[in-house]
C-alpha positions as CSV (number, residue, x, y, z in Angstrom):
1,X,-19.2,-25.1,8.5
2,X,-17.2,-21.9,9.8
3,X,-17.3,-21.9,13.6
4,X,-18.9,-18.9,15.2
5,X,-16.8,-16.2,17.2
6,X,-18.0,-14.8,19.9
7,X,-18.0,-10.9,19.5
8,X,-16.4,-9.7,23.2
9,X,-18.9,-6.4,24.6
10,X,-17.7,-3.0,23.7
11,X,-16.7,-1.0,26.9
12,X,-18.7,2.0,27.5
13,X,-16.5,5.2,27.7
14,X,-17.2,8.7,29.5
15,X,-19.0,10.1,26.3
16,X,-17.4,12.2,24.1
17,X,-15.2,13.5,26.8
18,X,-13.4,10.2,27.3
19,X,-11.5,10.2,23.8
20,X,-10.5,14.0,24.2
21,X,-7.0,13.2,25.7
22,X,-6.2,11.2,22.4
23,X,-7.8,13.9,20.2
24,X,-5.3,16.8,22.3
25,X,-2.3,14.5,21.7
26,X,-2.9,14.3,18.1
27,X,-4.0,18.2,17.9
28,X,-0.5,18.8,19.7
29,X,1.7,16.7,17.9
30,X,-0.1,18.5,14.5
31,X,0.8,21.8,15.9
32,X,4.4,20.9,16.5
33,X,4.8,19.4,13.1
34,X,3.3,22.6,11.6
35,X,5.1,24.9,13.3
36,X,8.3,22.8,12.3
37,X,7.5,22.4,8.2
38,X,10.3,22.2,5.9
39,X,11.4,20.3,2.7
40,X,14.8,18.5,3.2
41,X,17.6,18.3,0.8
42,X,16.9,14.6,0.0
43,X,13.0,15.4,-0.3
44,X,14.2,17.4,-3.6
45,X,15.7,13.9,-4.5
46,X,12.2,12.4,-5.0
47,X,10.2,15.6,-6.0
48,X,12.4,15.6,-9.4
49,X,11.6,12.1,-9.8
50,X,8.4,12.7,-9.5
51,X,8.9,16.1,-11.6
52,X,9.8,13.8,-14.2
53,X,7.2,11.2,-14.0
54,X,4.8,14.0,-14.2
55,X,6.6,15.3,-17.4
56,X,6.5,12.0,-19.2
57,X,10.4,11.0,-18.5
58,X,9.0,8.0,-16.0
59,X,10.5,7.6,-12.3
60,X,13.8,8.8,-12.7
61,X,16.0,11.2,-11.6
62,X,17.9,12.0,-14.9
63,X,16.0,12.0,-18.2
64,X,17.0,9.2,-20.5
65,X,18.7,7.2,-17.5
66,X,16.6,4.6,-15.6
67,X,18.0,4.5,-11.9
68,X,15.7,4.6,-9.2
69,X,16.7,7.4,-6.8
70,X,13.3,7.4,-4.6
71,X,13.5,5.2,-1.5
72,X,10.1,4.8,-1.2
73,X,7.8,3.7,-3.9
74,X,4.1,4.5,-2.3
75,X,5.2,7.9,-1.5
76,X,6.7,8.7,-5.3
77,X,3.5,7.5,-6.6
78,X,1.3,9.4,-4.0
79,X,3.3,12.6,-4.5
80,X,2.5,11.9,-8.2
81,X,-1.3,11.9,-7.9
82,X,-1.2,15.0,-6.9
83,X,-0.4,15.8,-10.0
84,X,-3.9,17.1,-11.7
85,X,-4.0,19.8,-8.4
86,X,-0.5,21.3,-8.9
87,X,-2.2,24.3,-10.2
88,X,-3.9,24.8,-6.8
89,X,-0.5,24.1,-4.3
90,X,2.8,23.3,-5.6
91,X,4.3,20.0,-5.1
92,X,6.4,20.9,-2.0
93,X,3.9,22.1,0.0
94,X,1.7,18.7,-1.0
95,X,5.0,17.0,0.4
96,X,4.6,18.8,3.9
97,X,0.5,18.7,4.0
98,X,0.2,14.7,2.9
99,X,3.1,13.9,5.4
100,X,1.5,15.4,8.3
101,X,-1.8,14.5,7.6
102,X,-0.2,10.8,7.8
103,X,2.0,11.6,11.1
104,X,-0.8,12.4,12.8
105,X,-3.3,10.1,11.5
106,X,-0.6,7.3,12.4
107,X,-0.6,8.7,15.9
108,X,-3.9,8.8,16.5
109,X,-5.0,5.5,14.7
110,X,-2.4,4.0,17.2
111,X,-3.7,5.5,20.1
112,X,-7.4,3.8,19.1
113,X,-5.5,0.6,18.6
114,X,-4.1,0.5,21.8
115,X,-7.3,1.2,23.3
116,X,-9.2,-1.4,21.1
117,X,-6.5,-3.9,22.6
118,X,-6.7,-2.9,26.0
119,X,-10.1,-1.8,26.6
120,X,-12.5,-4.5,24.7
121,X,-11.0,-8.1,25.3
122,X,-8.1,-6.9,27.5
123,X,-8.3,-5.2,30.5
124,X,-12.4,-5.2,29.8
125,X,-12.4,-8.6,31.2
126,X,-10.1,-8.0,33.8
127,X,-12.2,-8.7,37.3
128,X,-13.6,-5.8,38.7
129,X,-13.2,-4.3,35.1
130,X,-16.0,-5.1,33.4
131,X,-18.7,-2.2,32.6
132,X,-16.5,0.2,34.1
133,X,-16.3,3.5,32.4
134,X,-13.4,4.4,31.0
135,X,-11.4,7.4,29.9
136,X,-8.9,7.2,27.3
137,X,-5.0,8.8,27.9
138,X,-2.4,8.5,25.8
139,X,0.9,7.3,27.0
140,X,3.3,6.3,23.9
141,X,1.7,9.3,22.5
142,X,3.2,11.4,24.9
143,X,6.8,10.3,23.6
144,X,5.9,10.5,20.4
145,X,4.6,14.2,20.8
146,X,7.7,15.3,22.8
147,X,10.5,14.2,20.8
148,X,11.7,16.9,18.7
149,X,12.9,14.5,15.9
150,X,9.2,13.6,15.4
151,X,8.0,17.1,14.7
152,X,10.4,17.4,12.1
153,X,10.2,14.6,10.1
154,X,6.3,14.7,10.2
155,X,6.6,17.1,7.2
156,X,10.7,16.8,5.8
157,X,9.1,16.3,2.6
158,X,10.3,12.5,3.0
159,X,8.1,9.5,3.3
160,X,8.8,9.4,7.4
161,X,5.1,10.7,7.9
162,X,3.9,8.2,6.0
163,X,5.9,5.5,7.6
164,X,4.1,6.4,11.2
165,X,0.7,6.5,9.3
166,X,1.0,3.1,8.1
167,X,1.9,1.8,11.1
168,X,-0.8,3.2,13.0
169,X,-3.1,1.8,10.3
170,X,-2.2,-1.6,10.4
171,X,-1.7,-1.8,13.8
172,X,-5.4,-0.4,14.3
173,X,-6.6,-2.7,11.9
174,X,-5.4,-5.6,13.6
175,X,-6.5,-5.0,17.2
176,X,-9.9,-4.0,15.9
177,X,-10.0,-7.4,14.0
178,X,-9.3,-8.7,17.1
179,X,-11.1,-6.7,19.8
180,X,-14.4,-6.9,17.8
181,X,-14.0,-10.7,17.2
182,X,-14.3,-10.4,13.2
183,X,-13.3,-14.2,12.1
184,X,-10.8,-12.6,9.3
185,X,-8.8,-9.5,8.5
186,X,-10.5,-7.3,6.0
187,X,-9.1,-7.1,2.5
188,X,-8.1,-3.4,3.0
189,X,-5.7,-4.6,5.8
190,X,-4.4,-7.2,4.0
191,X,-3.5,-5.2,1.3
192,X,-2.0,-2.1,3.4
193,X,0.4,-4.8,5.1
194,X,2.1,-5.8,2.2
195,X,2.8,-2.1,1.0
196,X,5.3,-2.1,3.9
197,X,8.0,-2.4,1.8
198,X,6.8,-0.2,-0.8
199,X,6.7,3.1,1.6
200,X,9.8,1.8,3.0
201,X,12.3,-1.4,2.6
202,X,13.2,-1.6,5.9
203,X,9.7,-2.3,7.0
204,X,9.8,-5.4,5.4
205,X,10.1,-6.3,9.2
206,X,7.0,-4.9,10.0
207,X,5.0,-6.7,7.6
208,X,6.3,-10.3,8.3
209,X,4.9,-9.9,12.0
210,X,2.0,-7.8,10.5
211,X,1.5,-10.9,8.0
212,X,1.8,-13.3,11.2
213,X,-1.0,-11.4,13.2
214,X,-3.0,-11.3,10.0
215,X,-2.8,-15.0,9.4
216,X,-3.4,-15.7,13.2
217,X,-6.5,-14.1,13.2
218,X,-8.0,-15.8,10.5
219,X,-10.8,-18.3,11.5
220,X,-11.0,-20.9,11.2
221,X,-7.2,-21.5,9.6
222,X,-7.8,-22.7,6.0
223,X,-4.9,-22.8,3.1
224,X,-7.6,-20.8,0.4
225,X,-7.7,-18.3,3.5
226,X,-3.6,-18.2,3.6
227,X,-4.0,-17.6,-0.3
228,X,-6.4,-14.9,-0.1
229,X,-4.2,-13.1,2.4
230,X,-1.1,-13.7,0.4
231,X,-2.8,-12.5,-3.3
232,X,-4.2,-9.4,-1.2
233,X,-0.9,-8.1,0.6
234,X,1.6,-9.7,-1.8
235,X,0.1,-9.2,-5.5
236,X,1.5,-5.1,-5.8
237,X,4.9,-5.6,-3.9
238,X,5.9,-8.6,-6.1
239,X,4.2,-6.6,-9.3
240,X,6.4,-3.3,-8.6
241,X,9.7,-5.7,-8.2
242,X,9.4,-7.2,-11.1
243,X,9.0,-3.8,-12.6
244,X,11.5,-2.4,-10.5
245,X,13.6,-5.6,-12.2
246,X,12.5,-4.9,-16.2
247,X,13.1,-0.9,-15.4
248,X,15.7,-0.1,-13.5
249,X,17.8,-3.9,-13.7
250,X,17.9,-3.7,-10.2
251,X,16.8,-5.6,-7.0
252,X,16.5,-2.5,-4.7
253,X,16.5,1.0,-4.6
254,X,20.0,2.6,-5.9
255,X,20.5,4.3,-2.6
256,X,20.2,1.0,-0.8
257,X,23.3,-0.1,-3.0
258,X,24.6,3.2,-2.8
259,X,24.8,3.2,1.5
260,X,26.1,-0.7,1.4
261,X,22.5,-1.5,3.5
262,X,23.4,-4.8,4.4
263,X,27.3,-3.9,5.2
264,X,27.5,-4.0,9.1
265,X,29.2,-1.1,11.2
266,X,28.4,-1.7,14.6
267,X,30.2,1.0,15.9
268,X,28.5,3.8,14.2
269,X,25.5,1.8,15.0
270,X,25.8,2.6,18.7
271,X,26.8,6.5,18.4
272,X,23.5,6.9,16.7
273,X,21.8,5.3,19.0
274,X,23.2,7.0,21.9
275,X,22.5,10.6,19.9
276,X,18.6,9.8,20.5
277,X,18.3,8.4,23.5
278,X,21.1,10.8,25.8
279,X,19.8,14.1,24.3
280,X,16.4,12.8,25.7
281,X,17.0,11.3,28.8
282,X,14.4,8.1,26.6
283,X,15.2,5.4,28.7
284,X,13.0,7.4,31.7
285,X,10.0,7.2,29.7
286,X,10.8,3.9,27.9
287,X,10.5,2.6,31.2
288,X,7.6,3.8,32.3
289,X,5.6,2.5,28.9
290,X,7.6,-0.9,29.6
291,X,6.2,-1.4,32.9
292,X,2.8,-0.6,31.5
293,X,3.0,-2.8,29.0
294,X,4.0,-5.9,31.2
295,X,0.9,-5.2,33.6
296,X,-1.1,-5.7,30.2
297,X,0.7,-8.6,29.1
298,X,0.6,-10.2,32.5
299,X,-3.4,-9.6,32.7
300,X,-3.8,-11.5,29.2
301,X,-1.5,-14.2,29.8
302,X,-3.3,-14.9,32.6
303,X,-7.1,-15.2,31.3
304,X,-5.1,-16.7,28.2
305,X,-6.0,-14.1,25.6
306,X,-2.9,-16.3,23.4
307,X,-4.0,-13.5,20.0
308,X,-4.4,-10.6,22.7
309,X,-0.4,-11.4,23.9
310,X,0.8,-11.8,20.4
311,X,-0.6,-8.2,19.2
312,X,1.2,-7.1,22.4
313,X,4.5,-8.3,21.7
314,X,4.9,-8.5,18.1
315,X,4.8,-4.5,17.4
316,X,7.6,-4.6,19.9
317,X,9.4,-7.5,18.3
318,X,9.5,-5.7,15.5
319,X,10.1,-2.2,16.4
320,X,13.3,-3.9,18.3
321,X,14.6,-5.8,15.5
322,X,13.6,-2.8,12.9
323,X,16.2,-0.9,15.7
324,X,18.9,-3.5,15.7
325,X,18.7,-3.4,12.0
326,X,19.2,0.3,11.8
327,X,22.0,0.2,14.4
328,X,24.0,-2.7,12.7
329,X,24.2,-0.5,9.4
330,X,25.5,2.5,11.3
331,X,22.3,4.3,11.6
332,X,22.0,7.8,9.4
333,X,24.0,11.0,8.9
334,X,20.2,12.4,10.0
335,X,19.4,12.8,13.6
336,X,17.3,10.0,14.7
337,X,15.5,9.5,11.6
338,X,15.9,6.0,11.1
339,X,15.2,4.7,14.5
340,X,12.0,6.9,14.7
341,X,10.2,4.0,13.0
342,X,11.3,1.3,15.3
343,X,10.4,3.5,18.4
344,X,7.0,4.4,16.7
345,X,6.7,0.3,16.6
346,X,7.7,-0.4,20.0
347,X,5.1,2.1,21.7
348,X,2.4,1.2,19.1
349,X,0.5,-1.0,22.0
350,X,0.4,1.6,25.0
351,X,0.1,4.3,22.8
352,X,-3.1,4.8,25.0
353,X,-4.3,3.4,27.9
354,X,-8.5,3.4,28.7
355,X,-8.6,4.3,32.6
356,X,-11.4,3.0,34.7
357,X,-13.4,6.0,36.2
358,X,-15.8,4.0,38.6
359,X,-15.3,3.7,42.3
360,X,-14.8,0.0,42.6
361,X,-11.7,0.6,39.8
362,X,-10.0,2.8,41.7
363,X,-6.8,1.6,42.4
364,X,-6.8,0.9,38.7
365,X,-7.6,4.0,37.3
366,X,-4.7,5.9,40.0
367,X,-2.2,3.6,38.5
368,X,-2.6,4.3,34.8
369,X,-3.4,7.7,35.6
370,X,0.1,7.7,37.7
371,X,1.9,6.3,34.7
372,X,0.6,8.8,32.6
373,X,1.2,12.1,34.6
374,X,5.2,10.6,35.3
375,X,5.5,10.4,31.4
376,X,3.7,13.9,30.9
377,X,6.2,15.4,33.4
378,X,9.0,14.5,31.1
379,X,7.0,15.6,27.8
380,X,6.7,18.8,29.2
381,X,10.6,19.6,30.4
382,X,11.6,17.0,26.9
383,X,9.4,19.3,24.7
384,X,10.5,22.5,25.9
385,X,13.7,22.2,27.2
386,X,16.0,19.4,26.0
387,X,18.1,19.1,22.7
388,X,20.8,17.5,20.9
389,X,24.2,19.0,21.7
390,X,25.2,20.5,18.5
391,X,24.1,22.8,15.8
392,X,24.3,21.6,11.9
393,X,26.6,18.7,12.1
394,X,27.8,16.7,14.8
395,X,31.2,15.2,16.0
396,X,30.2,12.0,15.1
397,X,29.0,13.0,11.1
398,X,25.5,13.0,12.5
399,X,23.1,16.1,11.6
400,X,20.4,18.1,13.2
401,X,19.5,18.3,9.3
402,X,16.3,20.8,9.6
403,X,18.8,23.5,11.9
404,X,21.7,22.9,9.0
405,X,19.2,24.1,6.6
406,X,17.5,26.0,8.0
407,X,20.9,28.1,8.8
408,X,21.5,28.1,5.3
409,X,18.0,29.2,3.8
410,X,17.7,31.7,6.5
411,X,14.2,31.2,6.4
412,X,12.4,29.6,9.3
413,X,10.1,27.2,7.2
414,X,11.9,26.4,3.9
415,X,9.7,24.5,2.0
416,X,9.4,26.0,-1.4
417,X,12.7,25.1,-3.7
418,X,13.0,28.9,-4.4
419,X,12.9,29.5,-0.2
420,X,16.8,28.1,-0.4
421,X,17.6,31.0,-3.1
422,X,20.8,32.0,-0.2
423,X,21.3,27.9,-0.3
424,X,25.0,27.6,-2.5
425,X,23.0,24.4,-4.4
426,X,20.3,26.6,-5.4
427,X,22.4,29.5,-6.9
428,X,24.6,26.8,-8.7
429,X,21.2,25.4,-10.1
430,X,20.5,28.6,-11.3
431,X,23.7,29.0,-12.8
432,X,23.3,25.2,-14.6
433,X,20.1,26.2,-15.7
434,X,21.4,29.4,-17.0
435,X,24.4,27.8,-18.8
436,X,21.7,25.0,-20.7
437,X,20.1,27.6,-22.8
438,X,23.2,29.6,-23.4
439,X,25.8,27.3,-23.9
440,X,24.1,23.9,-24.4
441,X,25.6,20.3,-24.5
442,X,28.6,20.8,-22.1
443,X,29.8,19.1,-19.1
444,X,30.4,20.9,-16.5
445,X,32.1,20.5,-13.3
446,X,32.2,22.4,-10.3
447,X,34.3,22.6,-7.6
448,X,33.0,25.1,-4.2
449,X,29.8,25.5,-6.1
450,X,32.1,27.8,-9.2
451,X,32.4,25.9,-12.7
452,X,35.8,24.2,-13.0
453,X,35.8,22.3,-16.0
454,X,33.4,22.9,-19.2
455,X,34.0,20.7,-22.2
456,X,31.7,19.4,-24.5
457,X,29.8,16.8,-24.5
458,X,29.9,13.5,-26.4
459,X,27.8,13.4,-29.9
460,X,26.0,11.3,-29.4
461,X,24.6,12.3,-25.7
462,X,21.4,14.2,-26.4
463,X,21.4,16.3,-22.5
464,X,21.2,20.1,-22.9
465,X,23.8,20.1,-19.8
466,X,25.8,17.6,-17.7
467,X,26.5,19.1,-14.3
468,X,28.7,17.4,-11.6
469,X,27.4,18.1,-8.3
470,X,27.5,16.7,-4.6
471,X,24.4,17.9,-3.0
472,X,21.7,16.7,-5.8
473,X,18.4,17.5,-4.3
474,X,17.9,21.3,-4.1
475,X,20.4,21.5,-6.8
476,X,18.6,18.9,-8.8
477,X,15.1,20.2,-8.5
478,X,15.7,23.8,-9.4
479,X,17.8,22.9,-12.0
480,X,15.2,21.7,-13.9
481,X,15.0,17.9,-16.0
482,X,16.9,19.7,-18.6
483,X,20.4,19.6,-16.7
484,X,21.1,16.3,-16.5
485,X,23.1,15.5,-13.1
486,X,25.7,13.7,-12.6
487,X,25.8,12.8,-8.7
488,X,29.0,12.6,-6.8
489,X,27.7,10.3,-4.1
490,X,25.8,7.7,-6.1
491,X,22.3,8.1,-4.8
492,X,21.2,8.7,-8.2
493,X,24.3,7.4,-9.8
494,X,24.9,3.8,-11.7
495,X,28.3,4.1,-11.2
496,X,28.8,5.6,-8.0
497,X,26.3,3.5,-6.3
498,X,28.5,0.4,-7.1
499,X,32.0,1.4,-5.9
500,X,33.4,-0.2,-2.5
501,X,33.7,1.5,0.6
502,X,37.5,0.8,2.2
503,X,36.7,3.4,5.2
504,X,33.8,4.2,7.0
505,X,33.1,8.1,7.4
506,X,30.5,9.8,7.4
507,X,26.8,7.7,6.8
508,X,25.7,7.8,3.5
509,X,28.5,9.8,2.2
510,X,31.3,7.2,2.0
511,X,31.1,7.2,-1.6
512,X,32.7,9.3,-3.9
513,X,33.0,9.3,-7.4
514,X,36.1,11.5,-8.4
515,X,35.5,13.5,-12.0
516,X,37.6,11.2,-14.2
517,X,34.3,8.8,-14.4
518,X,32.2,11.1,-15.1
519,X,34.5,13.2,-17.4
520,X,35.4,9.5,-19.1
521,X,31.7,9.0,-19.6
522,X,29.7,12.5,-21.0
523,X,33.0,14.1,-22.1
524,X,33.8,14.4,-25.7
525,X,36.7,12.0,-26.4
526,X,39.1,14.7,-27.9
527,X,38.0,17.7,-25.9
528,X,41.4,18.8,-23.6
529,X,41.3,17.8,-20.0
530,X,43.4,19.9,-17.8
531,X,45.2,17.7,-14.9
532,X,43.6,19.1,-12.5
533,X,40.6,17.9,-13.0
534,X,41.6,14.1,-13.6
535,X,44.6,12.8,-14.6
536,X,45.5,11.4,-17.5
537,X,46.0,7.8,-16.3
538,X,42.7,7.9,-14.3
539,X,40.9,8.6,-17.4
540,X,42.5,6.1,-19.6
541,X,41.2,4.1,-17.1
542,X,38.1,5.0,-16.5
543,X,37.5,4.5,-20.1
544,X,39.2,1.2,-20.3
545,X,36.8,0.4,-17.2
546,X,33.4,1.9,-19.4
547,X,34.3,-0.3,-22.2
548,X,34.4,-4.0,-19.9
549,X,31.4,-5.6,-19.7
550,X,30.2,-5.6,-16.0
551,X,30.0,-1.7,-16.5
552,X,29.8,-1.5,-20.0
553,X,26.6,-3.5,-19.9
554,X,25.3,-2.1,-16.5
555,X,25.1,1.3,-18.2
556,X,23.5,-0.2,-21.4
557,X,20.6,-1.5,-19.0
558,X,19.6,1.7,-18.0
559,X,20.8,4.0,-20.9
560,X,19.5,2.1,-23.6
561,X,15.6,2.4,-24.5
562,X,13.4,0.2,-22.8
563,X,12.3,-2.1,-25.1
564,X,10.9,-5.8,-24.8
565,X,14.2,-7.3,-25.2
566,X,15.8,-4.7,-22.8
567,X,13.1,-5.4,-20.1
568,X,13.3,-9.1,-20.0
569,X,17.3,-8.9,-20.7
570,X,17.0,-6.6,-17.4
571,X,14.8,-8.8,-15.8
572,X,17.0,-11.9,-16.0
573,X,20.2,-10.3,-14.7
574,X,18.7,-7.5,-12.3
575,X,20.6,-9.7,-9.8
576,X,23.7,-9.8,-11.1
577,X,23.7,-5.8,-12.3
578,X,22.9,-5.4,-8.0
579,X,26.0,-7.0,-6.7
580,X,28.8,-5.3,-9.5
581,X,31.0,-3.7,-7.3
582,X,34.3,-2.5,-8.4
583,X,36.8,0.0,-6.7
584,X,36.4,3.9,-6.8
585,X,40.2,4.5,-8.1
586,X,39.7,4.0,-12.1
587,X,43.3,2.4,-12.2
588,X,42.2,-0.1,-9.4
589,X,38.4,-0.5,-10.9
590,X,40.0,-1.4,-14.7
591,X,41.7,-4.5,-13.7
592,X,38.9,-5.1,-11.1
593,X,36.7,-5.3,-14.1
594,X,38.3,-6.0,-17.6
């Protein structure tokens, strides 16, 4: 028989009134976001995938070539299902609205989170405590409403927004499970935990301490309750890798292989760091939410709340080990981007605090309330004041990405593709696009966005165009699914995803695949190649390299058509199709390979 658990009092707040504060910090954080929209480069990158999921091509970035370009799985699909509407908003501008509707969400679902911790079983039962009134200011929020980095990527067009929204979820769902005394975590919760990896792979932190909490709260502890938590939050991840497997004959994401994710470059690592929290002056507030956040600790340790401590520390756990991940791997070529989700994590439990308003709390209620008003005073000069030190890019390779583009669109909120019409990409989309219908099945490279090489394509390559091109998201999504292209970095490339890195540069842009593969692969066989454009020993080898079977049947996974034999073929060696790597000098990669 299932033991009873006691359900601990709700707290009684200050009306209406007393949630106001976190209402204001999400209506603030909202208006920064707005005022901030854009659609990033890389955002293009997944709106052509879904472009051509939406067109009947599936989720891929080149028609007729399975490689998974889109980082995060959720937001493809979600981007997707917006599909029917398109008529009423185009699919840029459901990028920006969908992201900031999660940002916010997130940030104020944490906020209520906090306060479920803190105010019901936490500091409710502290002595003196009990009864007391409370009103309800936000803390974490603050930082989180008064970084700069947050505004932007609460729209970006990337799935950032939704990152913060599903942490805020879960981390609601589990202090409410908790506050309230419910003997198990409800099925929705479950399942939003193990879509962690699915909005993002680096999350997969996140959920294993999620999972932990989950399973904790479960009472009483029974292994068909451990199944129905595993089946709940574990039956769509493991469903969408084994598709992932069968589809793309891959493990993760292409630009996971492409940015060596689990290479380590400490040193890069650090500069990143240092080029969010410097700028900001974070520590200060970091501090502050600390020493808040040991007072609560303290107070639950002490009446032995055991579950309250753990959904204390674990956010924290794992918003410092998300960190440490991101630094090991040299961070991003994007200004704070990747480390926004492990701050988000580590301020998840004092993202608001519940401040006694009764007489006999008073000393209480002046120390929260001093702890907020310190971290307000830095909001205010952080908001309007501070910023990082450079415009576009920085010494160190690392971007202010929105200010880059925004410098080059000329436009103060580029969302629309057609808003970067100044943008170089666009107007050599344009061109590509242009050259398709007049001068179909060609390859064409450029070189300073001008046509260098145009030769034809092989016969049996069906693509109206092959364009070679380094920047692939604006380029690619006004370009149309028609101009097949043929990425110079390998984020959307088989090839150039796979090639190894002998020097570290600049994030995410360490690997480049020079012209002779891609001129050994879509060109026509006898078509002239002028040395300039690749010599004629790189492309012998190139060729020689194609024909070897590590490449040879790498490309055959994802150019061939998927049938039943393909996808379990795929399925069997996804694996071993993850870890080719060969060298990016064709001469080098053919007796790497053959």
């Amino acid at each position: 028989m299932p033991v009873p658990v006691e359900t601990a009092p709700a707290p009684r707040w200050s009306g209406v009134w007393g949630w106001a504060p976190v209402v204001a910090a999400g209506a603030v954080f909202a208006e920064r976001g707005w005022a901030r929209r854009w659609v990033s480069d890389d955002a293009f990158i997944t709106l052509r995938c879904v472009q051509n999921l939406l067109a009947g091509h599936g989720p891929v970035f080149n028609v007729g070539e399975r490689v998974e370009a889109s980082t995060s799985t959720v937001w493809e699909l979600v981007l997707a299902a917006m599909g029917p509407v398109r008529g009423l908003l185009p699919l840029e501008w459901w990028a920006v609205l969908l992201g900031l509707a999660c940002a916010v969400g997130g940030l104020v679902l944490a906020q209520v989170g906090a306060v479920e911790l803190a105010g019901t079983r936490g500091l409710a039962g502290a002595r003196g405590l009990a009864g007391a009134r409370r009103l309800v200011l936000p803390l974490g929020a603050l930082v989180v409403g008064a970084l700069p980095p947050f505004w932007d990527f609460a729209t970006s067009g990337l799935e950032t927004g939704m990152v913060f929204g599903w942490l805020g979820l879960c981390f609601w769902g589990l202090g409410r499970t908790w506050a309230r005394g419910y003997p198990r975590v409800p099925w929705w919760l479950a399942f939003a935990i193990g879509l962690g990896p699915l909005v993002r792979p680096d999350l997969a932190v996140f959920t294993a301490g999620f999972a932990a909490l989950a399973l904790s709260l479960s009472h009483p502890f029974t292994w068909r309750g451990v199944a129905r938590l595993a089946v709940l939050g574990g039956a769509v991840p493991v469903a969408c890798e084994l598709f992932r497997m069968a589809y793309y004959a891959a493990v993760v994401p292409t630009p996971a292989v492409a940015k060596s994710a689990a290479a380590a470059w400490w040193s890069q690592g650090r500069l990143y760091l240092s080029d969010l929290v410097h700028p900001y002056r974070l520590w200060f507030p970091v501090a502050v939410v600390a020493l808040v956040g040991l007072v609560l600790l303290v107070g639950m340790a002490r009446r032995r709340e055991v579950l309250g401590v753990a959904l204390l520390v674990v956010p924290v756990v794992c918003g410092l080990a998300h960190g440490l991940f991101v630094v090991r791997v040299g961070g991003d070529f994007m200004h704070a981007r990747l480390l926004l989700p492990s701050l988000f994590g580590v301020l998840l439990p004092v993202m608001a605090v519940p401040v006694p308003v009764r007489r006999g709390a008073l000393a209480a209620g002046v120390a929260a309330g001093a702890a907020v008003g310190v971290a307000g005073a830095w909001a205010v000069v952080c908001a309007t004041s501070w910023r990082v030190p450079y415009a576009g890019i920085g010494p160190h390779g690392i971007a202010d990405e929105r200010g880059y583009y925004l410098a080059i669109a000329h436009r103060a909120n580029p969302v629309r593709v057609s808003d970067y019409a100044e943008n170089p990409h666009y107007q050599a989309a344009v061109a590509a696009k242009a050259l398709a219908r007049t001068r179909p099945h060609r390859l064409v490279v450029d070189d300073d966005f001008l046509p260098r090489l145009d030769a034809p394509l092989r016969p049996e390559l069906r693509a109206a165009l092959v364009a070679r091109h380094f920047n692939i998201g604006v380029f690619g999504y006004a370009a149309g699914p028609d101009v097949f292209v043929a990425d110079e970095l390998g984020l959307a490339d088989p090839i150039g995803a796979r090639l190894v890195v002998h020097g570290r540069t600049r994030p995410g842009h360490e690997k480049f695949l020079v012209a002779a593969w891609h001129i050994a692969r879509f060109a026509d066989p006898g078509a002239p190649i002028p040395p300039g454009d690749a010599t004629p020993e790189d492309l012998a080898a190139a060729r020689q390299a194609l024909a070897c079977p590590p490449v040879r049947d790498l490309l055959a996974a994802v150019d061939e058509p998927l049938t039943v034999g393909r996808a379990v073929s795929n399925l069997v060696h996804a694996m071993r199709f993850t870890r080719v790597r060969f060298d990016p000098a064709p001469v080098v990669a053919a007796r790497q390979v053959c």
